[in-house]
N, C-alpha and C positions, 0 to 999 in steps of 0.2 A: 869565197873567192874561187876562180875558175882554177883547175888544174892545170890550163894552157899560159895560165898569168905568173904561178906560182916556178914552172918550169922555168921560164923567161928571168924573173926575177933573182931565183938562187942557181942559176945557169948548170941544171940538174938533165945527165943526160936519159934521153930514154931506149932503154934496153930490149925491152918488148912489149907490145901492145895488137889488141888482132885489129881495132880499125882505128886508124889515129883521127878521125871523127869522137872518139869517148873522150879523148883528151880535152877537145876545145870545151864540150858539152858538162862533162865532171866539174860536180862543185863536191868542194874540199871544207868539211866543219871543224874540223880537230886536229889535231898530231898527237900520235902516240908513240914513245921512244921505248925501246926496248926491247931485249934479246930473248927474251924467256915466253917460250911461245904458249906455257898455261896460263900464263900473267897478260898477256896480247888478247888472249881469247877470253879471261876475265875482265878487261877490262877497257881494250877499243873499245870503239862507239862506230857506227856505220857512217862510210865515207869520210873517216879517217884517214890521215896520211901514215902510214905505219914507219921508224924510222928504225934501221937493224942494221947489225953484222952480219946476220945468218942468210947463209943463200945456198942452203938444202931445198931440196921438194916441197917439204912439210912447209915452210912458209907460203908456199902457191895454197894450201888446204887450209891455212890459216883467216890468208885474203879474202878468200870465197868466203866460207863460215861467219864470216865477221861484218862482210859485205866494203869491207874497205876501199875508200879511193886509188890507191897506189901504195905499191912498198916503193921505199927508200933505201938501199944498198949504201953502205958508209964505206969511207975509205979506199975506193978501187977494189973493192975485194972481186976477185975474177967469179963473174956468173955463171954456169955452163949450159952450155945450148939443151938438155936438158930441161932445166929448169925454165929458159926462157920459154921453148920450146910448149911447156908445162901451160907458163904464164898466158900464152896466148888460145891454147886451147879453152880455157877456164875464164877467159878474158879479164885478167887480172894485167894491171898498166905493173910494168917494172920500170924504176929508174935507178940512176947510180952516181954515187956524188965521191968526190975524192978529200972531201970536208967529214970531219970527226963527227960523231953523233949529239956531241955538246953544239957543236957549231952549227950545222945545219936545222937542229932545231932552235937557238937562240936566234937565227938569221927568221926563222918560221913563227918564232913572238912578236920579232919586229914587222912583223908582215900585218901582224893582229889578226895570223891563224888561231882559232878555239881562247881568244880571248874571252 
């Protein structure tokens, strides 16, 4: 599924991105939920949607290495221009949802993401 579909669907806002051209273009195979960023890098898969609390740096170094589709921001947790900042040099898409980590990936089953 396209990452532009996926936005639309779980009404997921996007935070930073360097050309919102990769959004329409990005196909999305997986979700991967979780805050433990040795556990992220053992075990996403490429163009994964990565779903977190953490909105340090290090998840911008995580996205790349992994080659992920987008992180996922739970909860409203406040991003900072930094790291957005980060995000788009790296071209790493950030979004952010005000849905709990259970939720927005249960909404991302239903979707019949990484089914």
């Amino acid at each position: 599924m396209k990452l532009s579909e996926i936005i639309d669907k779980c009404n997921l806002k996007i935070e930073a991105v360097s050309d919102n051209r990769l959004i329409s273009e990005k196909s999305v195979t997986g979700v991967y939920t979780g805050d433990l960023l040795s556990d992220v890098i053992a075990n996403a898969k490429k163009d994964n949607l990565w779903i977190t609390i953490q909105t340090h740096l290090n998840i911008i170094a995580v996205a790349t290495l992994k080659e992920l589709a987008a992180i996922i921001i739970v909860m409203n947790k406040p991003i900072s221009d930094e790291v957005k900042n980060k995000a788009i040099e790296e071209n790493v898409i950030l979004l952010s949802t005000g849905a709990k980590s259970y939720e927005i990936s249960g909404k991302l089953y239903e979707l019949g993401i990484g089914r």
